[in-house]
C-alpha positions as CSV (number, residue, x, y, z in Angstrom):
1,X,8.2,169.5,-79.6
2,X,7.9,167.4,-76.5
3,X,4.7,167.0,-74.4
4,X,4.3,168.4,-71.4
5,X,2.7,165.1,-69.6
6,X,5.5,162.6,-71.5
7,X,6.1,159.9,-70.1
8,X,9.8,158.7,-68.7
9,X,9.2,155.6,-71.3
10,X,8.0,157.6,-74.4
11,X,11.1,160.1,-73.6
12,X,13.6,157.3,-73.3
13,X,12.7,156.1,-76.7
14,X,12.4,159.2,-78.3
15,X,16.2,159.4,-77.1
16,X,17.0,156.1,-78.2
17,X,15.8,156.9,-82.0
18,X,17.8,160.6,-81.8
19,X,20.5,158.8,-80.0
20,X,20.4,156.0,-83.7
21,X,19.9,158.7,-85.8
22,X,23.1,160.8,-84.6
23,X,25.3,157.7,-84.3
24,X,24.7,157.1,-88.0
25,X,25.4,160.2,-89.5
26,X,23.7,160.2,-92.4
27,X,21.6,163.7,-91.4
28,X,22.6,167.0,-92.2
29,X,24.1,169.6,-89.6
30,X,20.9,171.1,-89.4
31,X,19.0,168.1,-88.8
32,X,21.5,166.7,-86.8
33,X,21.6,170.4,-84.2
34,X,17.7,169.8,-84.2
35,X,18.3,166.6,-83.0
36,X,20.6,167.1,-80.6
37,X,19.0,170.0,-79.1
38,X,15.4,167.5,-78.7
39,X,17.7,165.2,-77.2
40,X,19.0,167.6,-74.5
41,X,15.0,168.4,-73.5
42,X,14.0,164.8,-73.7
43,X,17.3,164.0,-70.8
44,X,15.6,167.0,-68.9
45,X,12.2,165.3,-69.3
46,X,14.2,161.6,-68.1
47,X,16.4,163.6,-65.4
48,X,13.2,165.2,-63.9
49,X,11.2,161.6,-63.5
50,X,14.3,160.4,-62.3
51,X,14.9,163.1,-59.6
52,X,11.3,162.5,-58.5
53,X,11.7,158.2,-58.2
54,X,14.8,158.9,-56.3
55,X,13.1,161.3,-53.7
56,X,10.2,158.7,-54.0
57,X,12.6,155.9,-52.9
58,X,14.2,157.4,-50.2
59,X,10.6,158.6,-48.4
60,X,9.6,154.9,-48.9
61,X,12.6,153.1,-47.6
62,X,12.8,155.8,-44.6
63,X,12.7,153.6,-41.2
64,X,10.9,154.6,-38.2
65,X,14.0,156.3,-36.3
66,X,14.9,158.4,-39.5
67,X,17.2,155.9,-40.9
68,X,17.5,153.5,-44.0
69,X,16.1,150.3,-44.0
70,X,18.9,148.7,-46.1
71,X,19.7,146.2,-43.5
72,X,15.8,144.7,-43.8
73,X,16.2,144.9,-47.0
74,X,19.7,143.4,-47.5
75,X,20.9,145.8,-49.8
76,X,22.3,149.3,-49.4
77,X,21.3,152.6,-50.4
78,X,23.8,153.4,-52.7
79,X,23.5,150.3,-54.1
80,X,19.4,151.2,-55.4
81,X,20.5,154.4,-56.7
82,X,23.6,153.5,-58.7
83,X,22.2,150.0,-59.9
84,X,25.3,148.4,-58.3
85,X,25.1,144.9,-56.8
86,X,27.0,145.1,-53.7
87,X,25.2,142.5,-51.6
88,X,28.1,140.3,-49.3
């Protein structure tokens, strides 16, 4: 059962130790559907504080006139959501 206030960390590690457990094998099918089935809720938990930074980043890198300030910054948009480096 997963908290209700869980942190994005605490959910990323609980996914880490299903993710271990899974990849090793050594768990029965009932085990392992248990896990797999936590580990579905805990990506919900992870996509939800995701979804909410992303909205988060955009309100704070809004310029005045509506636009992005990725020029200020140096960086683009696209670049701060996918993690890509695509500075010149």
């Amino acid at each position: 059962m997963h908290k209700k206030n869980e942190t994005f960390e605490s959910a990323i590690k609980k996914l880490e130790e299903i993710i271990s457990r899974l990849e090793d094998g050594d768990i029965t099918l009932d085990k392992a559907l248990e896990d797999f089935e936590s580990g579905v809720k805990l990506m919900r938990v992870c996509d939800s504080y995701l979804q909410k930074a992303d909205g988060k980043l955009k309100e704070l890198l809004k310029g005045e006139n509506g636009g992005y300030i990725e020029k200020t910054l140096g960086i683009s948009m696209s670049s701060v959501f996918t993690g890509e480096d695509t500075r010149e």
